[in-house]
Backbone as CSV, one residue per row, in Angstrom:
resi,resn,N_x,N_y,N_z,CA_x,CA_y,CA_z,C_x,C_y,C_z
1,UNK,0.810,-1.183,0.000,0.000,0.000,0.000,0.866,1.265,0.000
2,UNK,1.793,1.279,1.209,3.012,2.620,0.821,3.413,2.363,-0.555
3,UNK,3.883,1.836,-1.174,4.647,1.507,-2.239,3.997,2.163,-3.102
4,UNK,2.257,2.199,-3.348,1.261,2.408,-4.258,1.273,4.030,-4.198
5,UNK,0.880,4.615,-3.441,0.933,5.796,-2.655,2.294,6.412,-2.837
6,UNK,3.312,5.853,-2.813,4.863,6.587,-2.992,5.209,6.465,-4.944
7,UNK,4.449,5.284,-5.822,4.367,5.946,-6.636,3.821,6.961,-7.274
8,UNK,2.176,7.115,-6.830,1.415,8.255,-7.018,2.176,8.878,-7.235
9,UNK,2.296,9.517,-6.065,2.920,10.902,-5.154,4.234,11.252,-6.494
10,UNK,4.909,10.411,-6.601,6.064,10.388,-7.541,4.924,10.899,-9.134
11,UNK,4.079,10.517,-9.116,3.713,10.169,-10.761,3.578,12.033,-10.751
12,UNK,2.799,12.418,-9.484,1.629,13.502,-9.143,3.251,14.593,-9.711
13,UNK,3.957,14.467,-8.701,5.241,15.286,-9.131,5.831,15.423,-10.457
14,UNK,6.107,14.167,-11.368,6.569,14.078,-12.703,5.283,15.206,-13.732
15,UNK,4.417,14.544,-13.088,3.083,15.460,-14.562,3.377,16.611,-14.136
16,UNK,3.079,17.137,-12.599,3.183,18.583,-12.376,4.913,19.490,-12.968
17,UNK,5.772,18.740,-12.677,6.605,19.087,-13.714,6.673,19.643,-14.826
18,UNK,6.239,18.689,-15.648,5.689,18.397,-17.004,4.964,20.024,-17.303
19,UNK,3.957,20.074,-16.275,2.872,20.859,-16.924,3.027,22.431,-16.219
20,UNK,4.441,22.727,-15.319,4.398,23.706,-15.159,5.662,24.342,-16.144
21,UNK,6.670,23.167,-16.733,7.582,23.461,-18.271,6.790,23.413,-19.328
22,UNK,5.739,23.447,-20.308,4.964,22.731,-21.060,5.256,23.878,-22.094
23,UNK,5.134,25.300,-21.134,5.331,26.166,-22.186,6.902,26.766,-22.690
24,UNK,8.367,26.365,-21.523,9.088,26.542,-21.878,10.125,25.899,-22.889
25,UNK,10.069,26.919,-23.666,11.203,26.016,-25.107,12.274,25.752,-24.530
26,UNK,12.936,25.864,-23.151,14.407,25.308,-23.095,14.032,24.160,-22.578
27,UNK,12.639,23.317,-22.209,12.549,22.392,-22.291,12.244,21.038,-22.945
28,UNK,12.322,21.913,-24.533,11.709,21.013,-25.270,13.101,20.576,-26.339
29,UNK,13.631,18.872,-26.050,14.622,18.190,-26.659,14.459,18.500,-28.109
30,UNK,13.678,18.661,-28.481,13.480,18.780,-29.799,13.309,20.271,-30.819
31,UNK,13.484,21.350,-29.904,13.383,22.685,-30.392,14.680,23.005,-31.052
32,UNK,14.804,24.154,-31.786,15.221,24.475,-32.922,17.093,24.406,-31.980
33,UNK,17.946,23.881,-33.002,19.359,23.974,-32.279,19.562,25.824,-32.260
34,UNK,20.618,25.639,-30.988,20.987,26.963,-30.958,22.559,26.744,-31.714
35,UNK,22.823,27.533,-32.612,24.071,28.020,-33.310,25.106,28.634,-32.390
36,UNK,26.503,27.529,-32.414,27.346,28.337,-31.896,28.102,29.335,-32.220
37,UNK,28.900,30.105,-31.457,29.186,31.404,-31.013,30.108,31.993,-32.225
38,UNK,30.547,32.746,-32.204,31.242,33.412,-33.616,32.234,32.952,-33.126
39,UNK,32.671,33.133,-31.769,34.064,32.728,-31.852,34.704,31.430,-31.651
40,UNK,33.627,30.678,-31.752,34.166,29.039,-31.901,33.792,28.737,-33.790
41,UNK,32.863,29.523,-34.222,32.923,29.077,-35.791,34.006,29.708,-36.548
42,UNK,34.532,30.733,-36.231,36.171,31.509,-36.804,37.185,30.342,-36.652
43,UNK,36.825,29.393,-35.160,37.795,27.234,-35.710,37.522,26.888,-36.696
44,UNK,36.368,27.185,-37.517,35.679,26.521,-38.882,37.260,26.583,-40.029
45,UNK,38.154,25.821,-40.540,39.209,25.873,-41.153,38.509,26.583,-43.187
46,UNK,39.199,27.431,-43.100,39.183,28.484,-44.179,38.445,27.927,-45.330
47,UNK,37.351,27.970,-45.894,36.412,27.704,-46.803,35.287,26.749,-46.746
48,UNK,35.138,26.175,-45.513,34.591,25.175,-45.143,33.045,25.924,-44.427
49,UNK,31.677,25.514,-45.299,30.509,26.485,-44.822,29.717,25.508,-44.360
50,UNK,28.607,25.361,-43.678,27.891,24.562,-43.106,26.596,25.381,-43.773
51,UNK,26.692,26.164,-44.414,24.849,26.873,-45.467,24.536,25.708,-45.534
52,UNK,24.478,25.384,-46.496,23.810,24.260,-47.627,24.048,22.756,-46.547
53,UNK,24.263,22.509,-44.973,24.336,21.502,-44.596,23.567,21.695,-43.177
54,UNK,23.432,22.261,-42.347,22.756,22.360,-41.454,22.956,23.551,-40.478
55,UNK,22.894,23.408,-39.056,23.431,24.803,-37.916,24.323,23.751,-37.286
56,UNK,25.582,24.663,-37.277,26.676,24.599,-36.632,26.251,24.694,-35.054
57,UNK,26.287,23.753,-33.768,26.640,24.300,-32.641,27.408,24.302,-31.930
58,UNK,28.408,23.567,-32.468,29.605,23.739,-31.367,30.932,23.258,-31.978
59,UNK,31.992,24.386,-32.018,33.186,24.078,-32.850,34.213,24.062,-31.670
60,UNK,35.216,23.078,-31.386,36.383,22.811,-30.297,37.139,22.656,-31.460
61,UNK,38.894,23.201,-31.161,39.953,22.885,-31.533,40.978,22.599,-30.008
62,UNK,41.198,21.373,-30.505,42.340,20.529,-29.451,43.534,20.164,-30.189
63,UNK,44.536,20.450,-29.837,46.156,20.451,-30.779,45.462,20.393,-32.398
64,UNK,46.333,19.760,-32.936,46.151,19.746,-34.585,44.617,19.088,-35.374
65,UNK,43.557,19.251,-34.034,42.545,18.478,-35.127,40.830,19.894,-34.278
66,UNK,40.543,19.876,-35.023,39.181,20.435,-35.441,37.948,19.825,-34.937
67,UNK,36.983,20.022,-33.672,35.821,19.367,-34.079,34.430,19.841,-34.091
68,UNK,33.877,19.281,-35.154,32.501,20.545,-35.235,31.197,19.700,-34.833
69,UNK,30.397,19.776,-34.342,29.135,19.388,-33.906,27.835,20.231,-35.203
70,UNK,27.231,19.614,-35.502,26.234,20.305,-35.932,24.746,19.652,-36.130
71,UNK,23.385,19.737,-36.685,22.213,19.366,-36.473,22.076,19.362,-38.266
72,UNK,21.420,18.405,-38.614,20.591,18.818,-39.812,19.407,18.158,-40.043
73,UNK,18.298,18.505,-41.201,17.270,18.028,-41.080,17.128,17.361,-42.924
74,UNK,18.035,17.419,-43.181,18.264,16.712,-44.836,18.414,15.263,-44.377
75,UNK,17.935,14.576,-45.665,17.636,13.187,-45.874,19.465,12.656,-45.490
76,UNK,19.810,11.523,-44.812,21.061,10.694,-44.895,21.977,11.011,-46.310
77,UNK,21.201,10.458,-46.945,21.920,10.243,-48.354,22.054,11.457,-49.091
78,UNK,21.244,12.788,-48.712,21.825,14.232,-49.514,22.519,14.539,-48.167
79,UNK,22.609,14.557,-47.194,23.746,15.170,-46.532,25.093,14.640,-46.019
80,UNK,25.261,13.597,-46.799,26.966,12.883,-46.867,27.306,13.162,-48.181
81,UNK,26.621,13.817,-48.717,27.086,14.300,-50.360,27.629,15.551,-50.196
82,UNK,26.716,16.714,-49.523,26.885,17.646,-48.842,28.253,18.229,-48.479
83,UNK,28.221,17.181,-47.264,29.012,17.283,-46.529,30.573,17.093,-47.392
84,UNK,30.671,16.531,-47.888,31.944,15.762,-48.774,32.000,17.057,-49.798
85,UNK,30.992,18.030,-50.133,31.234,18.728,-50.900,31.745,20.103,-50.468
86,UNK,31.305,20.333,-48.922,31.650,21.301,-48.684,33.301,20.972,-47.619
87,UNK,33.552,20.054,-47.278,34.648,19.520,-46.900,35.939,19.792,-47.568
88,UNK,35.620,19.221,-49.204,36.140,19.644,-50.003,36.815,20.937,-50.827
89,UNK,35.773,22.150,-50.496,35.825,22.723,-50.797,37.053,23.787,-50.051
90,UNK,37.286,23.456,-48.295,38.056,23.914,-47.836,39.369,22.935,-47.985
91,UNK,39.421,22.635,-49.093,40.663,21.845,-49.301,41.035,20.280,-49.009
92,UNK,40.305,19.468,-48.439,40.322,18.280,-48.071,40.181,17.734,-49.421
93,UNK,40.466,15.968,-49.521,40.003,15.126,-50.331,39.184,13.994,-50.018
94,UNK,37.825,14.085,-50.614,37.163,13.079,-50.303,37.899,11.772,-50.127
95,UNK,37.665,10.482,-49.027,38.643,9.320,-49.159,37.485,8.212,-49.452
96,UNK,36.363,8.491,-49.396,34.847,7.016,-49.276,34.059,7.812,-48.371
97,UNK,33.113,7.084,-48.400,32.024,6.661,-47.588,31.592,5.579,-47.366
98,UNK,30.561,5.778,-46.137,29.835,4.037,-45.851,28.696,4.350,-45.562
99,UNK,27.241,4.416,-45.688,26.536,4.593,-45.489,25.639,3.766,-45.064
100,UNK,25.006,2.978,-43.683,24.235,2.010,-43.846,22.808,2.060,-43.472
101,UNK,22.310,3.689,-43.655,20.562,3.995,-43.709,20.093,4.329,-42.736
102,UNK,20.544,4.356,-41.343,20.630,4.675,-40.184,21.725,5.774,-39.711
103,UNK,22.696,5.360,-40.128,24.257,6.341,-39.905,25.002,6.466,-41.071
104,UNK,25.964,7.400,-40.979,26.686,7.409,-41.842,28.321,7.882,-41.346
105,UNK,29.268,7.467,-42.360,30.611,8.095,-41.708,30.952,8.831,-43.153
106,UNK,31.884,9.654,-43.456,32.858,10.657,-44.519,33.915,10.736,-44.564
107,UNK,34.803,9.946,-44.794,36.280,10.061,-44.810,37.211,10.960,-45.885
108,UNK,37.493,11.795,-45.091,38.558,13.005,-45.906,40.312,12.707,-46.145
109,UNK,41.005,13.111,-46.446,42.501,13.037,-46.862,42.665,14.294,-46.886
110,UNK,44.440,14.590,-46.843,45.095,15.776,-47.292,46.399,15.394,-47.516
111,UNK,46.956,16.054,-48.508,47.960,14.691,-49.160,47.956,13.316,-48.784
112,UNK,49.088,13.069,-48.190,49.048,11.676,-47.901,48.633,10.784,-46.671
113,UNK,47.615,11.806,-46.081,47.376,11.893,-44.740,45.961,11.421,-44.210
114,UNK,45.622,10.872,-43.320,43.969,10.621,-43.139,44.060,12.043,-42.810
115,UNK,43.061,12.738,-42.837,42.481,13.780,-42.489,41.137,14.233,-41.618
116,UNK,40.499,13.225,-41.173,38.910,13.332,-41.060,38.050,12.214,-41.180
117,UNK,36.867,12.933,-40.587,35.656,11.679,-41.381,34.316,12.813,-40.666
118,UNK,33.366,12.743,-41.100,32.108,13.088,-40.290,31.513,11.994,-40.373
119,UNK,30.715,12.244,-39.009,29.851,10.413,-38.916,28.484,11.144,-38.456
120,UNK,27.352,10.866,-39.202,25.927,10.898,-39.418,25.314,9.884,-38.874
121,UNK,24.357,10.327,-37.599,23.463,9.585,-36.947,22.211,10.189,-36.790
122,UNK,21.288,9.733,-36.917,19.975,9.586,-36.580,20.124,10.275,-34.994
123,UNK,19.006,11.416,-35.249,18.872,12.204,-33.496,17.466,11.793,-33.124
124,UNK,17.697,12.004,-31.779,16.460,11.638,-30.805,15.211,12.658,-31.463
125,UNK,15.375,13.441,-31.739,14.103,14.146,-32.452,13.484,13.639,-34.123
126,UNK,12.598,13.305,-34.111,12.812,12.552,-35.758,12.951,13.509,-36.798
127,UNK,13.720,13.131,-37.366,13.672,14.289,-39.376,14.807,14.685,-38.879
128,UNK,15.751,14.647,-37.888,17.352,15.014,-37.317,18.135,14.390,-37.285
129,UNK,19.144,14.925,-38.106,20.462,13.810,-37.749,21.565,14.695,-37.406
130,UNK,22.594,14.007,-36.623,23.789,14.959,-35.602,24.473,14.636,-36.348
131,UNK,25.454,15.580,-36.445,26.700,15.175,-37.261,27.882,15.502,-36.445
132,UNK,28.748,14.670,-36.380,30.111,14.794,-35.446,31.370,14.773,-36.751
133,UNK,31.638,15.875,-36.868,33.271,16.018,-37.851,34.247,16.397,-36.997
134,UNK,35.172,15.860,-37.857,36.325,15.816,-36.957,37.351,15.901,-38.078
135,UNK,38.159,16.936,-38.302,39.276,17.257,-39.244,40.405,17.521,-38.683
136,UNK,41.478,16.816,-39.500,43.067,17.641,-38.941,43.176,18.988,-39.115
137,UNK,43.770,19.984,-38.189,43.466,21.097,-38.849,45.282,21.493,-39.907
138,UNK,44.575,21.624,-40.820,46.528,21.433,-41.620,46.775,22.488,-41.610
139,UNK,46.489,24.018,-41.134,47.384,25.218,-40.691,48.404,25.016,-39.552
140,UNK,47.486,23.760,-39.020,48.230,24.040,-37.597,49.989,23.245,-37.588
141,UNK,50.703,23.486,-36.627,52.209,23.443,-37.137,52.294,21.902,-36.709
142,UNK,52.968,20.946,-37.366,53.096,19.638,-36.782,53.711,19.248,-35.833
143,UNK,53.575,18.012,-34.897,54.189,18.153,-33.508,55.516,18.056,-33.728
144,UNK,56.385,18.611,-32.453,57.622,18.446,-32.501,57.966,17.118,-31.791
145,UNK,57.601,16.094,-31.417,57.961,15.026,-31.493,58.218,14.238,-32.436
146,UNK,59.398,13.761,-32.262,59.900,12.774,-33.304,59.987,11.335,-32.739
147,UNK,59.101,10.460,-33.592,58.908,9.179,-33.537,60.114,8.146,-33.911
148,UNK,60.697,7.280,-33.357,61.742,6.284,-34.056,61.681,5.851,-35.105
149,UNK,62.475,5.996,-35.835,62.211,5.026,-37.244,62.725,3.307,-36.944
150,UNK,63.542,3.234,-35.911,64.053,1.841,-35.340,63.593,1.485,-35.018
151,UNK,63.446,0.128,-34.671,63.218,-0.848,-33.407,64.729,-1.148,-32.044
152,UNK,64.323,-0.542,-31.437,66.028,-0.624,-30.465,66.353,-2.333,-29.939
């Protein structure tokens, strides 16, 4: 009988929750992404636009690699085309794709180098998919560690 009564009580709390956020949009998982800040998209590496692919929200640079977060609401299969095109455009080379209808990954090059990939997933909101890229950034200066060419 407590048990019955202590879920109520619990349920009574969750709805009232519910229904005193109902009208606020910072509670709703599924409302419009917020675009990040100018001064994390100026990390965006020189020709590389996210127009024609979705809203940018969140750009980190950590030593020599780039990573951009963003939202879009284009079909899987036009936005790994997209993406590869505007990738490209800031100088990368497309390397493949894999696409298996659910997710997707983008593999980039720069000379002789992996360079990247963005990987396309399906978001908790439906008609959304997240996109996680991740590029070397090739302005940046290469490490000064030097690796062995031996075996000692």
């Amino acid at each position: 009988m407590l048990v019955a009564i202590g879920v109520a009580a619990l349920l009574l709390v969750v709805l009232g929750e519910n229904m005193l956020f109902a009208d606020d949009p910072a509670a709703d998982p599924c409302r419009a992404p917020s675009a990040a800040p100018p001064a994390e998209t100026a990390l965006l590496p020189a020709g590389l636009s996210f127009d024609q692919i979705g809203t940018v929200t969140r750009v980190r640079k950590a030593e020599r690699h780039i990573m951009v977060q963003a939202v879009t609401t284009k079909p899987l299969d036009d936005v790994t085309v997209v993406i590869q095109d505007a990738v490209t455009a800031a100088g990368y080379r497309p390397a493949g794709m894999d696409n298996e209808g659910f997710e997707a990954e983008v593999f980039f090059t720069t000379g002789s180098y992996a360079a990247g990939q963005a990987r396309v997933r399906q978001a908790f909101c439906a008609g959304r998919w997240d996109i996680d890229l991740v590029l070397l950034d090739r302005a940046a200066a290469p490490s000064s560690t030097t690796l062995p060419t031996t075996i000692p």
